[in-house]
C-alpha positions as CSV (number, residue, x, y, z in Angstrom):
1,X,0.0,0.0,0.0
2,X,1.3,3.3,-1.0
3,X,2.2,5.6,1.6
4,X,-0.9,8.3,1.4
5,X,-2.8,5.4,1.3
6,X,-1.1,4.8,5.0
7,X,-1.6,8.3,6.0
8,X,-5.6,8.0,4.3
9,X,-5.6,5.0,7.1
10,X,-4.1,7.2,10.0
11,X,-6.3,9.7,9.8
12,X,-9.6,7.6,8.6
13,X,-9.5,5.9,12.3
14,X,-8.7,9.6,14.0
15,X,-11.8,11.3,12.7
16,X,-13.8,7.7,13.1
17,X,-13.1,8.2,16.9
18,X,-13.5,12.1,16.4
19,X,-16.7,11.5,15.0
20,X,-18.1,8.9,17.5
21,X,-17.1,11.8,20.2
22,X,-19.2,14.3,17.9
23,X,-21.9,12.4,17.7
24,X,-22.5,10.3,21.0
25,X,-20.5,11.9,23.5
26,X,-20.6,16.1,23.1
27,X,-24.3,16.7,23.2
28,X,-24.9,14.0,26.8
29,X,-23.6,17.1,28.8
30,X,-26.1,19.9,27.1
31,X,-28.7,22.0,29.6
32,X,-32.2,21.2,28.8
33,X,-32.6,24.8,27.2
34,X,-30.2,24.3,24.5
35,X,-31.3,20.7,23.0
36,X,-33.9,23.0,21.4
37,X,-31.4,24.9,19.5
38,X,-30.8,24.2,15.6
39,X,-27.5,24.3,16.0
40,X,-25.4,22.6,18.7
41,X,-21.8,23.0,20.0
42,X,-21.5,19.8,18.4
43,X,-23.0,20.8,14.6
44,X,-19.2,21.6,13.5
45,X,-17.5,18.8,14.8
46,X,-19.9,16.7,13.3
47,X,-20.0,18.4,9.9
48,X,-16.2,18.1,9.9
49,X,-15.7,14.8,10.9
50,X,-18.2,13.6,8.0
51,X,-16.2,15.5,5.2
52,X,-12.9,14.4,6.9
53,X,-13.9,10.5,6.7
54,X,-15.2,10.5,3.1
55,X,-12.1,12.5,2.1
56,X,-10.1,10.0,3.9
57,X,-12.0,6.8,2.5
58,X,-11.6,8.7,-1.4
59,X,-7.8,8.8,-0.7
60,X,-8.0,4.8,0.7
61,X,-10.1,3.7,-1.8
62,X,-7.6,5.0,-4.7
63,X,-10.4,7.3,-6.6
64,X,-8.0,9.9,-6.5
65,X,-5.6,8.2,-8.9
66,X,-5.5,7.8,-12.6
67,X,-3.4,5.2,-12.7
68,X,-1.6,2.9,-10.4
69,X,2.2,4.2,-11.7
70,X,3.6,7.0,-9.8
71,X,3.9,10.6,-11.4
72,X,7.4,12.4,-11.6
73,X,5.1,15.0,-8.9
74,X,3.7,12.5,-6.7
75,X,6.4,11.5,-3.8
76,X,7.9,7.9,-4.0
77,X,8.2,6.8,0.3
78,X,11.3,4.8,-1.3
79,X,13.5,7.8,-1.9
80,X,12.2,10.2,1.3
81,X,16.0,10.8,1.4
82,X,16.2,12.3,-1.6
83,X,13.8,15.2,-1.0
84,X,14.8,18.4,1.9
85,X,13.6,16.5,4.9
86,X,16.0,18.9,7.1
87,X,14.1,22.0,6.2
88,X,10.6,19.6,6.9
89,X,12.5,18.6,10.2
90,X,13.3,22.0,10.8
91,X,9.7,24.2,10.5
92,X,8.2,21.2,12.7
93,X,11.0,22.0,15.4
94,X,9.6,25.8,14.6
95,X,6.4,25.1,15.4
96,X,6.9,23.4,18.4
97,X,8.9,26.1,19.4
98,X,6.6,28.4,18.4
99,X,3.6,26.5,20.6
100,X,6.1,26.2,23.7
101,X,7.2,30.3,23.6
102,X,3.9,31.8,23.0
103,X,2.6,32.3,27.1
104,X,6.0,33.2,27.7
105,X,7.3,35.8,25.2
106,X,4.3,36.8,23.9
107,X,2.3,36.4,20.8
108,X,4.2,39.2,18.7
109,X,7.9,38.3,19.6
110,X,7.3,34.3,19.0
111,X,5.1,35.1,16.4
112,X,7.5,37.4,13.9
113,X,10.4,35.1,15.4
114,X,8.9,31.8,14.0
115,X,7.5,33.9,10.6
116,X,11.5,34.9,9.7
117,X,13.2,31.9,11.1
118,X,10.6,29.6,9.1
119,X,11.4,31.7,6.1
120,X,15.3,31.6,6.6
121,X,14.5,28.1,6.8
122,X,12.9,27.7,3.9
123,X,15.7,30.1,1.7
124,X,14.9,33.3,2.0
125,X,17.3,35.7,2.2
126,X,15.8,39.5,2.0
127,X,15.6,40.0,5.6
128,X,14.9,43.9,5.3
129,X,11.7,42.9,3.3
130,X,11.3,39.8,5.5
131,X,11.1,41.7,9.3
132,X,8.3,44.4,8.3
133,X,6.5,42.0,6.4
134,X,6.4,39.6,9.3
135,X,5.9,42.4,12.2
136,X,2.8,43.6,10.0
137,X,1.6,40.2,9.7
138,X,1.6,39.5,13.6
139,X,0.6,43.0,14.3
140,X,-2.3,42.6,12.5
141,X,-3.7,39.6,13.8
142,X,-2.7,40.5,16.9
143,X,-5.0,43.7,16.3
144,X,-8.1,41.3,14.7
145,X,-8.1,38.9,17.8
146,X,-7.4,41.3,20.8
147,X,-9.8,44.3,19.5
148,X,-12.2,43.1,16.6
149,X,-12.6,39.7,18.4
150,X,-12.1,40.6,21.9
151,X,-10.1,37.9,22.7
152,X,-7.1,38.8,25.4
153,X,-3.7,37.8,23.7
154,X,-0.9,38.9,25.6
155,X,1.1,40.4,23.1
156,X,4.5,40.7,24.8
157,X,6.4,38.6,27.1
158,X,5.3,38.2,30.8
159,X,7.7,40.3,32.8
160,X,6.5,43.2,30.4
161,X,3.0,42.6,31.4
162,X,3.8,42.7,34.8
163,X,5.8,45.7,35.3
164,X,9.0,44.6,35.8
């Protein structure tokens, strides 16, 4: 079996035990006032996990493919050395970087570090286009969740916050 086929599998028993949370488990705990709603806390999860196994059981079943023959495009599991797994390696250290820093340094410092370091990662090299364009980026989703959304995000690190 080829290896999206593997992955199709993977994910195909996820969503099946994402879905039988969806379905039998979210709504038990719901107050008597809102089983009369059209639309539950459970209506996404249980949209999503729907679409995510028929996408999953196209992929396993092979309707996706033409033929059985890889492409030159399509990635061959045989040669995985062959392709830039250190820069793959690398933005998945970033992101788990990036997860582990955000309380502590704040969503605008972890969030223009990870933009440029991911970027210098992946080969680019203009860093006096790369810093604005990254500190706009994080300001400005900093700006849509904290005051459009009104969701508190600490945007710098702790001991700022704190005053000291």
């Amino acid at each position: 079996m080829a290896l999206d086929r593997w992955i199709a599998l993977v994910i195909l028993m996820i969503c099946l035990a994402y879905g039988y949370a969806a379905f039998f488990t979210m709504d038990a705990g719901l107050p008597p006032f809102m089983k009369h709603n059209p639309i539950w806390p459970s209506t996404f999860p249980k949209v999503l996990s729907v679409m995510a196994i028929l996408a999953a059981l196209f992929i396993l079943l092979g309707f996706e493919k033409g033929a059985d023959e890889p492409k030159p495009m399509d990635i061959n599991y045989r040669r995985l050395t062959d392709y830039n797994l250190s820069q793959a390696l690398m933005l998945l250290g970033l992101m788990v970087a990036y997860a582990l820093l955000l309380r502590p340094a704040g969503f605008l410092p972890s969030t223009v570090g990870f933009l440029v370091l991911g970027a210098v990662a992946l080969g680019e090299r203009k860093l006096h286009i790369l810093l604005p364009v990254a500190a706009a980026a994080a300001g400005l989703v900093w700006y849509l969740v904290q005051e459009v959304l009104g969701i508190f995000l600490s945007p710098w690190p702790a001991f700022f916050m704190n005053g000291g």
